[in-house]
C-alpha positions in Angstrom: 76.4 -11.4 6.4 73.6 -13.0 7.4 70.7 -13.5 5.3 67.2 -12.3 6.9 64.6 -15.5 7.4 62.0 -12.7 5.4 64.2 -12.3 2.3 65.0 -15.8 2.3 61.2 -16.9 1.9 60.9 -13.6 -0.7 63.3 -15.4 -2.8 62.3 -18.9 -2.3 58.6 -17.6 -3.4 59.6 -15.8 -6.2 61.9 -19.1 -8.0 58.6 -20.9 -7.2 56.5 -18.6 -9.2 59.0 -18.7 -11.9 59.2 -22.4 -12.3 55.7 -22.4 -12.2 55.3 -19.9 -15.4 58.0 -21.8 -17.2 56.3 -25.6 -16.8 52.9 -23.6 -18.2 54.8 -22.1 -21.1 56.3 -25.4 -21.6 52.8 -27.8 -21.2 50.9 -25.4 -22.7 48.2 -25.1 -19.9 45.2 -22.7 -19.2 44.3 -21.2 -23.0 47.9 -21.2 -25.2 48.1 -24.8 -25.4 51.2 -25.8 -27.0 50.0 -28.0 -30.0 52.8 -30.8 -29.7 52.4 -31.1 -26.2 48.5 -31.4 -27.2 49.6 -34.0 -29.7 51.8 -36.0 -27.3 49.3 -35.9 -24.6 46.3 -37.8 -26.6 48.7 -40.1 -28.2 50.1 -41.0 -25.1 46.0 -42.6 -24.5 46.5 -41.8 -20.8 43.0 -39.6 -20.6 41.5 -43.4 -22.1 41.6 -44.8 -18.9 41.6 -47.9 -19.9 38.9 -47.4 -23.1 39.5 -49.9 -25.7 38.1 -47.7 -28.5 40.3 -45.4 -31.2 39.7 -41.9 -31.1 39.5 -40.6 -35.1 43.2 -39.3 -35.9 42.2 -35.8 -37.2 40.7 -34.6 -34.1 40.7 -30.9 -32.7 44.1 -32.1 -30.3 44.7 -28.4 -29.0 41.1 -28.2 -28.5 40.6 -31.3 -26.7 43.4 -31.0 -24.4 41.8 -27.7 -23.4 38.4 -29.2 -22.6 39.8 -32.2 -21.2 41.4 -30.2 -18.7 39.2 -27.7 -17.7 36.5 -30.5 -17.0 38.4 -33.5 -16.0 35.9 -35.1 -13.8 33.2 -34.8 -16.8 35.6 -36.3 -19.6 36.4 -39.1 -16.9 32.7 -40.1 -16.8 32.3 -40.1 -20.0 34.8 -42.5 -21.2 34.1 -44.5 -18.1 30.3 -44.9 -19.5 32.0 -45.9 -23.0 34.3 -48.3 -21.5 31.5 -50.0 -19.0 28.8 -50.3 -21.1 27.5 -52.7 -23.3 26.9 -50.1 -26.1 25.5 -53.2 -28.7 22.2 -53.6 -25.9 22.0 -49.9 -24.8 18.6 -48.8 -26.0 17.1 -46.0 -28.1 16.7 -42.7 -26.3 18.4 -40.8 -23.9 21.1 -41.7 -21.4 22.2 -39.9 -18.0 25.9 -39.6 -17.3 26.5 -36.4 -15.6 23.5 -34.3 -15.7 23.2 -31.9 -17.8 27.0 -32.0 -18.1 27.1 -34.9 -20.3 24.4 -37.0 -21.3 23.8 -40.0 -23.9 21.6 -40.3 -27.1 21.0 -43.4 -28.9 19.5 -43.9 -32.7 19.1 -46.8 -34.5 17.9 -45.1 -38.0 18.0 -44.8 -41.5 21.1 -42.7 -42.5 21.0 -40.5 -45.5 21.5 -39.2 -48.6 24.5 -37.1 -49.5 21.8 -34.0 -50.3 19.7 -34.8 -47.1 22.5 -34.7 -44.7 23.0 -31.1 -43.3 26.3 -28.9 -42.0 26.0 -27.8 -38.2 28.1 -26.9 -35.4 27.5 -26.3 -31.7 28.2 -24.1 -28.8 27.0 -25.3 -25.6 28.1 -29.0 -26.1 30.7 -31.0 -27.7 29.3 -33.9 -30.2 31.5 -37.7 -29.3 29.8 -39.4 -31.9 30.4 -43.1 -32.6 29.0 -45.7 -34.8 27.9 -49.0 -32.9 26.8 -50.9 -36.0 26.7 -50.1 -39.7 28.7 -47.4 -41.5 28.2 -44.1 -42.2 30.2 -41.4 -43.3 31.0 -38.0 -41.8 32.4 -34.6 -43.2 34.2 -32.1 -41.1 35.7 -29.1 -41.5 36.9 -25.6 -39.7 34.2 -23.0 -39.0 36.3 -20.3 -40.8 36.0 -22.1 -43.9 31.8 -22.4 -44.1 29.4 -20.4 -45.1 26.2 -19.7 -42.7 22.7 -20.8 -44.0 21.2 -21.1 -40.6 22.4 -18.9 -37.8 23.2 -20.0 -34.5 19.8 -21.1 -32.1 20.4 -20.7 -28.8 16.9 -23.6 -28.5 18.7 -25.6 -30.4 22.4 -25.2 -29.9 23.1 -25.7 -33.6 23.8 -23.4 -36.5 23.7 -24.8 -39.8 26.3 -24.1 -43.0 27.3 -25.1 -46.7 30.6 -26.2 -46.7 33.3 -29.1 -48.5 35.5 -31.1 -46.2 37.2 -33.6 -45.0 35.5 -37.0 -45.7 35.3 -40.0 -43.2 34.0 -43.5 -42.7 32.4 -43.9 -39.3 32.6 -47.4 -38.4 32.7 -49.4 -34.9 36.3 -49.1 -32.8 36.6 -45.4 -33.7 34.8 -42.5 -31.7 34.4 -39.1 -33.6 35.0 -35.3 -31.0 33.3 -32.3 -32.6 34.1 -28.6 -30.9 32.4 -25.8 -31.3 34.9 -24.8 -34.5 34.3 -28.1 -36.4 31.4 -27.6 -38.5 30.4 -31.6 -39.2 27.8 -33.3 -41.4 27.0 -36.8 -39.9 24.9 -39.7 -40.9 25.6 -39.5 -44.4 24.7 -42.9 -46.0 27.2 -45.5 -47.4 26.0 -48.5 -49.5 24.8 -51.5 -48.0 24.2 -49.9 -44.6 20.9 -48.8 -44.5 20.2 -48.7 -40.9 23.0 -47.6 -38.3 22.8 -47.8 -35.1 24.6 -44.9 -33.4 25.6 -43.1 -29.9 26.2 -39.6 -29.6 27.2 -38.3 -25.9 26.8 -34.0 -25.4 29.4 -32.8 -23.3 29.2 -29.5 -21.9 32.1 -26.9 -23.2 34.2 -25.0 -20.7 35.4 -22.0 -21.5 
């Protein structure tokens, strides 16, 4: 028996969809994001493009991956900027990259003290953060384990928190990603580095 052209694409179309649905289940793309493959994928460097600087080995992976994904061009730009410019000349002040997609800040500042430095997180952007000279260290932890002083300002995209985590030296040749879940309390001072100098790029979260 002959098999009907019509059937024949029915069938063809329907193994499509279904290799389709397995490769997502297996990659992990869209919003269930399997966390090895997340893993893999920013230990494999590839989204570095070629930019020479470490990316802090606690970071959000599942939460990266999903961001890097859903706003490829913008990520690209970004660590194109960090891999093209001189980042010891770039002055104080603000920076365009992409808009209001992603944009530069640099500070050259005191930092400070352990009980001056506050808790916050963020909503509309995510916070790359890296130190270009000095030290200064930086505490991080989930949202689900702070407690709210401050709530969330829409003026401000910051909400502020008490909290203990994580502890970590930010030094130059590592690069710091904050999400919207890490609650992160920066510019805390280390001894002997009174004045850092310091770049923080917003990027705009894609839901």
């Amino acid at each position: 028996m002959k098999v009907k052209p019509l059937f024949r694409l029915t069938i063809a179309a329907i193994s499509f969809i279904a290799m389709e649905n397995t490769a997502m289940a297996q990659t992990g793309t869209g919003n269930n994001v399997n966390p090895k493959t997340a893993r893999d994928w920013v230990q494999s460097n590839k989204w570095k493009n070629g930019l020479k600087l470490n990316l802090y080995k606690h970071v959000n992976a599942v939460e990266f991956y999903k961001q890097y994904h859903n706003n490829k061009a913008v990520w690209d730009k970004v660590f194109s900027y960090l891999r093209e410019q001189n980042l010891d000349t770039l002055s104080a002040g603000k920076h365009p990259i992409d808009g209001e997609n992603a944009y530069a800040s640099v500070t050259e500042a005191p930092s400070k003290d352990l009980d001056k430095a506050g808790w916050e997180s963020h909503r509309k952007y995510i916070d790359l953060q890296y130190v270009i000279k000095g030290k200064e260290r930086i505490n991080v932890i989930d949202i689900n384990k702070a407690t709210i002083t401050k709530p969330y300002s829409e003026t401000s995209d910051a909400a502020n928190y008490t909290a203990e985590g994580a502890s970590y030296i930010a030094e130059p040749g590592t690069f710091f990603l904050f999400f919207p879940q890490d609650v992160h309390r920066p510019n805390i001072k280390v001894a002997g580095y009174d004045v850092v100098k310091k770049l923080v790029i917003k990027i705009k979260v894609v839901n």
